[in-house]
C-alpha positions as CSV (number, residue, x, y, z in Angstrom):
1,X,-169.0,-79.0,43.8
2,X,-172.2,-80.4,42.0
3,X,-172.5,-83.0,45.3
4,X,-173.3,-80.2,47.6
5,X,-176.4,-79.5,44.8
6,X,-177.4,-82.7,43.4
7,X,-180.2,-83.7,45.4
8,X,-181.6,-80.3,45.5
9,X,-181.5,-79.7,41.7
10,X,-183.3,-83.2,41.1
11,X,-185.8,-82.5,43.9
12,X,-189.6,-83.1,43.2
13,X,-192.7,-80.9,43.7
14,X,-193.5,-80.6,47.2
15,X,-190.4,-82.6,47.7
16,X,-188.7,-80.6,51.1
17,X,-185.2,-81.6,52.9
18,X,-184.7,-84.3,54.9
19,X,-183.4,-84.3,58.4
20,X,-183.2,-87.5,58.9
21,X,-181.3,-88.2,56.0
22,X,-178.6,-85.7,57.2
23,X,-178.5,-87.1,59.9
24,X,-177.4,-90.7,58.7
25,X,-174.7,-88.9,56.6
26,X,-173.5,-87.3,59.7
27,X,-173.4,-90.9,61.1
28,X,-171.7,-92.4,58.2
29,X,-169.2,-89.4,58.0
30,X,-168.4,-90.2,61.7
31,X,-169.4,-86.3,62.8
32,X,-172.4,-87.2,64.7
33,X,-170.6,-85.9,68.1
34,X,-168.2,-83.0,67.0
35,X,-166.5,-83.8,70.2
36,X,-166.3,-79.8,70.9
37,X,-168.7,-77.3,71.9
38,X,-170.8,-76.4,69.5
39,X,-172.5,-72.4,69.0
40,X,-176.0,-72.4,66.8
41,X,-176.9,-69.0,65.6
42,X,-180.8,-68.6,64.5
43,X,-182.8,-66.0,63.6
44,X,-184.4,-64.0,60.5
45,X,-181.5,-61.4,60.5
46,X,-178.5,-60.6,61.4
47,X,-177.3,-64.4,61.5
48,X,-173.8,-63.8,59.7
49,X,-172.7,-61.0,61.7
50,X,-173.3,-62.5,65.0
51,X,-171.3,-65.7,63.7
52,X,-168.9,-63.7,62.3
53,X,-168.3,-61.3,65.8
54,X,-168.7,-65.1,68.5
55,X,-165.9,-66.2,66.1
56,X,-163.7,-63.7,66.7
57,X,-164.5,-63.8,70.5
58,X,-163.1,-67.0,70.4
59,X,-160.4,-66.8,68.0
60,X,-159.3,-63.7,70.0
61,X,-159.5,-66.6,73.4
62,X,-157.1,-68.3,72.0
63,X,-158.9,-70.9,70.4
64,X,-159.1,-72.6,67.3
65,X,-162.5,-71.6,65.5
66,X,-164.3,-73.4,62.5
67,X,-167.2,-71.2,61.3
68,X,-169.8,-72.1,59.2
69,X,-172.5,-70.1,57.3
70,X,-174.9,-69.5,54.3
71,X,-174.9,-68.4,51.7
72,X,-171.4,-67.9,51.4
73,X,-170.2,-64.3,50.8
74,X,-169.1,-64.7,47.5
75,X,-168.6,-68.1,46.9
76,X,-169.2,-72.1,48.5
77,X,-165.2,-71.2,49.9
78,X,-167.0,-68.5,51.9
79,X,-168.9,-71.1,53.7
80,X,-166.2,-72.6,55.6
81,X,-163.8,-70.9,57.7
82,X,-160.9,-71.5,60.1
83,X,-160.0,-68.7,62.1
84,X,-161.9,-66.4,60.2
85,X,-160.2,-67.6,56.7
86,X,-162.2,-68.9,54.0
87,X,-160.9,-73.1,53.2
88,X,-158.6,-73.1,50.0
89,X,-160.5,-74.5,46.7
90,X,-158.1,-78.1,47.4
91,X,-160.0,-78.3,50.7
92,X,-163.2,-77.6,49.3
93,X,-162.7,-80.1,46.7
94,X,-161.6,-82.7,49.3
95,X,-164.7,-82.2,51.6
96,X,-166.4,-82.7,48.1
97,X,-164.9,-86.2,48.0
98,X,-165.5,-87.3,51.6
99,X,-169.3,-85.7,51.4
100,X,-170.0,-87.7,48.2
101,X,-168.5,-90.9,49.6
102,X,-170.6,-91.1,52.6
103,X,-173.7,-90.4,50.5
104,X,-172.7,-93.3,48.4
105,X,-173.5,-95.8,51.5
106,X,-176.9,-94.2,51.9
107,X,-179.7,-95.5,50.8
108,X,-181.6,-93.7,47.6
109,X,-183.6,-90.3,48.4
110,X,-187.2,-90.8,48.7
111,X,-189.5,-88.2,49.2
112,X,-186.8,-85.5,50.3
113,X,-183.7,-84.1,49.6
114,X,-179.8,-83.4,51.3
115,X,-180.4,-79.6,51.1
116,X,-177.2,-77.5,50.3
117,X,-176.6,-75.3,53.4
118,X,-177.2,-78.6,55.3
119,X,-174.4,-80.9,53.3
120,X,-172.0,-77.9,53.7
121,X,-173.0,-77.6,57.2
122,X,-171.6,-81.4,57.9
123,X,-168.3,-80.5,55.5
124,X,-167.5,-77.6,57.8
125,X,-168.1,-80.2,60.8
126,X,-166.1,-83.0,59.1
127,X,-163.1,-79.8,58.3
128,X,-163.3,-78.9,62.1
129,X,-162.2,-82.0,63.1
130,X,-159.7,-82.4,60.4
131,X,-158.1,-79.1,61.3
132,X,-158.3,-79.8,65.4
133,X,-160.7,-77.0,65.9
134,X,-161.7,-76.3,69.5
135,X,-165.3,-74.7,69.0
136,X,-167.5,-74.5,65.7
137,X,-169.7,-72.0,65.4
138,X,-173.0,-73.0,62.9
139,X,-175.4,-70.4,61.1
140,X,-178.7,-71.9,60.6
141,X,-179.6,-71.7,56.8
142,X,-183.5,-71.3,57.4
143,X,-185.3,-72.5,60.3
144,X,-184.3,-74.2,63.6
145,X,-185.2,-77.4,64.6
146,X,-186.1,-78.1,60.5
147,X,-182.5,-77.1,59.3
148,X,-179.3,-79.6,59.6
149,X,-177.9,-77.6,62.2
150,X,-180.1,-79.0,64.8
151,X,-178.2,-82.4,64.3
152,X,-175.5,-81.0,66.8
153,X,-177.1,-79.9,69.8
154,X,-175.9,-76.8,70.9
155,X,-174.0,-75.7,74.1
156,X,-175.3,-72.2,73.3
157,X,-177.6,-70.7,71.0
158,X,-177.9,-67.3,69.7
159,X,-181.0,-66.1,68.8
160,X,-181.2,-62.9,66.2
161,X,-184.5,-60.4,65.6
162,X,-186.9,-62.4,64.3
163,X,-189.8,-61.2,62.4
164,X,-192.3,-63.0,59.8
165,X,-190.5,-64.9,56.9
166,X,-190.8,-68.1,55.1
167,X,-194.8,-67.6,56.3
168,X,-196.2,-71.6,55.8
169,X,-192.9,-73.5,55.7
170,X,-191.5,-72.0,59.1
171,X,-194.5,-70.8,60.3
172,X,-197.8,-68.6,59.7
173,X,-197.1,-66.2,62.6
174,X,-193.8,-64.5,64.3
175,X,-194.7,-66.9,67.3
176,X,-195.2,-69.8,65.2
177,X,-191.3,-69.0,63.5
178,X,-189.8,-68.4,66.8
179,X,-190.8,-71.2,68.5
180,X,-189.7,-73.5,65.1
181,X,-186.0,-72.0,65.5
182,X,-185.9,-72.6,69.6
183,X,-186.6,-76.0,68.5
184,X,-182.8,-75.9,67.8
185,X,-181.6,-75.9,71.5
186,X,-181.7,-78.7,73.7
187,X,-182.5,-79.4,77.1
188,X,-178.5,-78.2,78.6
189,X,-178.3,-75.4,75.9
190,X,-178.0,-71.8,76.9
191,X,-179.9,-69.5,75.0
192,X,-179.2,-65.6,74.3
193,X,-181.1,-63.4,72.6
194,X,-180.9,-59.8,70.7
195,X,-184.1,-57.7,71.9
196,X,-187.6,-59.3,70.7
197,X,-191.7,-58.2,69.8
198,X,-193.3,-58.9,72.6
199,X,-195.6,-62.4,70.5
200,X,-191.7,-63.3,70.2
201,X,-190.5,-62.6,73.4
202,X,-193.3,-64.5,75.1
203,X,-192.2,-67.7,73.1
204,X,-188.6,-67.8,73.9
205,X,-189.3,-67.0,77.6
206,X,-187.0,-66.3,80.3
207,X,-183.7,-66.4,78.0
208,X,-180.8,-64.1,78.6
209,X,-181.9,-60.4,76.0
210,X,-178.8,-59.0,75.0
211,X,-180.0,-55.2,74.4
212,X,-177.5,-52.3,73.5
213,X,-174.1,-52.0,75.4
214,X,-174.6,-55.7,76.6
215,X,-171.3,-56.8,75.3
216,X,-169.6,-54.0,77.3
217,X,-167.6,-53.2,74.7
218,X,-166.3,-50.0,73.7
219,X,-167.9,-48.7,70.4
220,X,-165.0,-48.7,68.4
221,X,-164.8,-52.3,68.5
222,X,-168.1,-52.4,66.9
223,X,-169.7,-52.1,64.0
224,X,-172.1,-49.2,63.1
225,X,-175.6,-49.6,62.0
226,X,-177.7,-52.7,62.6
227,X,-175.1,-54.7,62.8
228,X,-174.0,-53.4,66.1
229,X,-176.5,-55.9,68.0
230,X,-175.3,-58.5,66.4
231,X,-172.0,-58.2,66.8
232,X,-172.7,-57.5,70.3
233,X,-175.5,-60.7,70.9
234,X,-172.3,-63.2,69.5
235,X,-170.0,-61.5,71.9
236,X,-172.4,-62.4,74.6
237,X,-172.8,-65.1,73.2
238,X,-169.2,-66.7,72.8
239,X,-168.6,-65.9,76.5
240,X,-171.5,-67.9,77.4
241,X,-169.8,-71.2,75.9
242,X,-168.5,-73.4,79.2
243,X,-164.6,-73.0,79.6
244,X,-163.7,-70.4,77.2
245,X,-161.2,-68.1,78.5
246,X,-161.6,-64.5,78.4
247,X,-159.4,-63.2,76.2
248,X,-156.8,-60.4,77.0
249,X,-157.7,-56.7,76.2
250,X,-154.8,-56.5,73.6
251,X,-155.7,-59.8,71.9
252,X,-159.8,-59.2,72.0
253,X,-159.1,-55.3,70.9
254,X,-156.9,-56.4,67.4
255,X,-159.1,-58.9,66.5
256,X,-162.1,-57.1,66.9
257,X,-160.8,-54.1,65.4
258,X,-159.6,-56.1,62.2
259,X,-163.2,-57.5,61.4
260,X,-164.9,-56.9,58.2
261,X,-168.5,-57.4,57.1
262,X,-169.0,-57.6,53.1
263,X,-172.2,-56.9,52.5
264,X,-173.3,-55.4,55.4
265,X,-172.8,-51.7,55.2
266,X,-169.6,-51.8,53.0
267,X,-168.8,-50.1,50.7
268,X,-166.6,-50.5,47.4
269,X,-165.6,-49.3,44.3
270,X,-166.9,-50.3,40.9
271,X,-163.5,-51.7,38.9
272,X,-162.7,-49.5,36.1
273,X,-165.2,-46.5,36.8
274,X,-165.8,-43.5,39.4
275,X,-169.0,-45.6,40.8
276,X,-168.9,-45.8,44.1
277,X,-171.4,-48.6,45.7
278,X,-172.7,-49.2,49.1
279,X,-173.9,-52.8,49.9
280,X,-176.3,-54.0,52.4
281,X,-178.0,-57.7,52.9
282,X,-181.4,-55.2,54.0
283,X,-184.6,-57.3,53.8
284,X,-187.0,-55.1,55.3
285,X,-188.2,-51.5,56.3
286,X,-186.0,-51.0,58.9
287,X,-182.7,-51.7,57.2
288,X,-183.5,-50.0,54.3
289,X,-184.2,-46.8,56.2
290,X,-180.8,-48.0,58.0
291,X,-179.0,-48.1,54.6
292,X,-180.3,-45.1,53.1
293,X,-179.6,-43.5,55.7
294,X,-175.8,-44.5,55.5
295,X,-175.5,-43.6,52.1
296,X,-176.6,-40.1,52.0
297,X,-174.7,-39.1,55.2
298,X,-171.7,-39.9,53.3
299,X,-172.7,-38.8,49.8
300,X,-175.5,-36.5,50.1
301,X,-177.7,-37.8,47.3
302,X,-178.0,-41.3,45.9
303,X,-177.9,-42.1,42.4
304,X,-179.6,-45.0,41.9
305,X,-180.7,-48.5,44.0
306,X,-180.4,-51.5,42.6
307,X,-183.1,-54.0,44.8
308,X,-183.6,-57.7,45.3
309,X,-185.8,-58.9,47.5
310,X,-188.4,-62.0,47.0
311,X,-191.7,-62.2,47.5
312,X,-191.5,-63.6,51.4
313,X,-189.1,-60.2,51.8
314,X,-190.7,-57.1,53.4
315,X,-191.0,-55.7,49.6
316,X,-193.6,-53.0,50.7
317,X,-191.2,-51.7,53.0
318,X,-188.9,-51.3,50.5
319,X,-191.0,-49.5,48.3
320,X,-192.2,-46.6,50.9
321,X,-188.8,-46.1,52.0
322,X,-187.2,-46.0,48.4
323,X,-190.4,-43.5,47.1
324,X,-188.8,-41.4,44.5
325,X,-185.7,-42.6,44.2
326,X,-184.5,-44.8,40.6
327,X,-184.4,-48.5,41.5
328,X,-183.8,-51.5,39.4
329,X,-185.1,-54.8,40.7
330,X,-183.3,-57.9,40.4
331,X,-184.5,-61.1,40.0
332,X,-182.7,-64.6,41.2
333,X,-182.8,-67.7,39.1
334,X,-184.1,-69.8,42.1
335,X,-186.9,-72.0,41.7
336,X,-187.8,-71.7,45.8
337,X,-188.0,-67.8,45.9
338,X,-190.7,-65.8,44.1
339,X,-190.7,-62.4,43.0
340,X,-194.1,-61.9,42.0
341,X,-195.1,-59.0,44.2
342,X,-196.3,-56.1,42.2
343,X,-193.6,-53.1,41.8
344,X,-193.9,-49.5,41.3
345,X,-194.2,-48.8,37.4
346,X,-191.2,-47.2,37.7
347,X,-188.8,-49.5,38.3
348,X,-186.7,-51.5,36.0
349,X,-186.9,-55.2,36.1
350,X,-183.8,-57.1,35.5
351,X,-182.4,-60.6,35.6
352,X,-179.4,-61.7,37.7
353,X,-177.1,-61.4,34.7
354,X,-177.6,-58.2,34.2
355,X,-175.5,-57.5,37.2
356,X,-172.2,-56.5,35.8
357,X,-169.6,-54.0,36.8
358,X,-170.5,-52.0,33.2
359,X,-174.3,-51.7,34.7
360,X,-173.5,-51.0,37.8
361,X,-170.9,-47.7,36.9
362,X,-173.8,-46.7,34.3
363,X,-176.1,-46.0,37.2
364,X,-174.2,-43.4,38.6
365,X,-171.6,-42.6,41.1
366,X,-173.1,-42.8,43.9
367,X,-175.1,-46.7,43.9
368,X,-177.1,-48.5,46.7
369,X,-177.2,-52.5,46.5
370,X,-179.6,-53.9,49.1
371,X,-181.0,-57.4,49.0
372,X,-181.1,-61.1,50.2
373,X,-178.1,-62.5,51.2
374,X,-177.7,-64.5,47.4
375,X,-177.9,-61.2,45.9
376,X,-175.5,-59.3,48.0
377,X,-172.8,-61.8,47.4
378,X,-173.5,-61.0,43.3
379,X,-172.8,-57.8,43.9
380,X,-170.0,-58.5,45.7
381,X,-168.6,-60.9,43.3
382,X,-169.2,-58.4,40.3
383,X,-167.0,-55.9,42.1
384,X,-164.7,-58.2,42.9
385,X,-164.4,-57.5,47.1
386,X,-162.0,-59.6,48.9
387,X,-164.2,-62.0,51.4
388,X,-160.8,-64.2,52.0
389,X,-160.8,-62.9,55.7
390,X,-163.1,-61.7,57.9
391,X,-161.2,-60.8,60.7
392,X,-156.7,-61.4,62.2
393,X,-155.8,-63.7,64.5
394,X,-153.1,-63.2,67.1
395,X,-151.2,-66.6,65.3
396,X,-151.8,-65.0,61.7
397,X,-149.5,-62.1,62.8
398,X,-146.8,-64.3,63.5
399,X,-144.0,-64.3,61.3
400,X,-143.9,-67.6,59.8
């Protein structure tokens, strides 16, 4: 997989990604035009959930769904889906191959770099094409109109919360930020949008809000928590897409019903111990509040937290709400995120190896992970949680 990474790992100081490169690989790799109807989903959180719930809207439709995202869950597999399936590690390893040929009739990088999330963002266009896919549905890695996403211009675009982040390479202000990811819609897309601040609301305008209960669905096809308006915005979302069928009641019902969210309010068990861990991709006040919350409703007390957040994170957030409680931090080994924001004495400081199922059971029985969306899947690979399927298709019920 080290073509998806290349680039990036040789990138200079200062260096940042280039668009315009991307976008003569998506020439060369013949995906400039998907030739089907493409839904963006931007935002600073929130953005995998609300893919996750427009692609089951549309698988449950009937239709054939390629969905990708970053960071993947647990792996680069997770990226790429069909119908709510992670791709196999052969058709990973293919897309590889076709990625790296088309790079090969580029010219050399100069002064930028073929980013990652935006190389597996053409793979999972080149893969819907291959597998006949009727919609894709894109998460935007960071940004808008600066991430590789905004090569396919979409019929509709979903916009999550979207609060301060990335301050001076997005933006220096919430306006600033949410005017950078409009920049990914284009003059015929439709835009939909979960419930804004007022500096962001005034940016994005006269778009469609998408408050509580605006999917109409019954709660039970819904997901608790924060993740409820997401869910619900790429519900609302999906139906906005021109020519998609509304699915049956049955069909929308055991689809819905069948979705899971790893890392977002889940909760697992710790091989080999009595440690019992709750996991939530929280990056500010609000959803650690939200996860804490969670977690002593259904155990009462918490043992321990284990914390990641980086510096462009809302870190002080996470310290009121976590006042008193043990936490150990976690650092990433990623040269773009910092984690040099003071930390109560308190807390223990470890690296990302030090995230093992032995060091999570010591901390307890009762465990809080909450983090960036890189941490999360860690976690989630150290415990071993299946992320092969997000949600059931009508067809994957069939006997074969």
């Amino acid at each position: 997989m080290d073509v998806f990474y290349r680039e990036w790992r040789r990138r200079g100081p200062g260096e940042t990604r280039d668009i315009g490169r991307a976008r003569a690989l998506a020439a060369a790799l013949g995906v400039l035009d998907p030739g089907v109807p493409v839904l963006t989903v931007v935002g600073s959180k929130g953005k995998g959930t609300t893919a996750t719930y427009a692609s089951a809207f549309l698988a449950a439709a009937g239709l054939r769904v390629c969905t990708v995202t970053s960071p993947g869950l647990r792996n680069d597999r997770d990226r790429i889906r069909v119908d709510g399936r992670a791709v196999s590690e052969e058709e990973l390893a293919c897309l590889a191959d076709v990625v790296e040929a088309g790079i090969d009739v580029l010219p050399a990088p100069s002064g930028g770099y073929l980013s990652p999330s935006g190389l597996f963002t053409l793979a999972g266009v080149v893969h819907a094409g291959r597998v006949g896919a009727d919609v894709i549905v894109l998460e935007a890695g960071m940004g808008g109109r600066s991430d590789e996403v905004s090569i396919f211009p979409p019929a509709v675009a979903a916009i999550t919360p979207i609060f301060l982040e990335h301050a001076g390479v997005l933006g220096g202000t919430p306006a600033q930020i949410a005017e950078e990811k409009l920049g990914v819609a284009g003059p015929k897309t439709v835009v939909v949008s979960a419930p804004q601040t007022a500096e962001v609301g005034a940016v994005l305008g006269g778009v469609e809000r998408v408050g509580e209960g605006g999917s109409g669905l019954p709660c039970r096809l819904l997901p608790v928590g924060l993740a409820r308006g997401g869910a619900e915005l790429g519900v609302v979302a999906a139906r906005r897409l021109p020519g998609v069928p509304q699915p049956t009641e049955g069909a929308l019902a055991d689809v819905l019903a069948s979705v899971v969210l790893p890392g977002r309010l889940s909760w697992h068990h710790v091989p080999g111990s009595a440690t019992r861990l709750l996991v939530d991709a929280a990056v500010d006040r609000t959803g650690v509040a939200a996860a804490l919350t969670a977690a002593r409703n259904a155990w009462g007390a918490i043992d321990h937290a284990v914390v990641c957040l980086p510096d462009h994170k809302d870190v002080d957030g996470a310290i009121a709400e976590l006042a008193g409680s043990p936490v150990t931090f976690v650092r990433l080994p990623y040269r773009r995120l910092r984690f040099e924001h003071p930390l109560p004495t308190s807390w223990d400081v470890v690296d990302a190896d030090a995230v093992t199922p032995a060091s999570l059971a010591a901390l307890g029985h009762h465990v809080v992970a909450l983090g960036t969306g890189y941490f999360t899947g860690l976690v989630l690979d150290a415990v071993d949680a299946d992320t092969e399927r997000l949600f059931v298709t009508p067809a994957s019920r069939r006997p074969s």
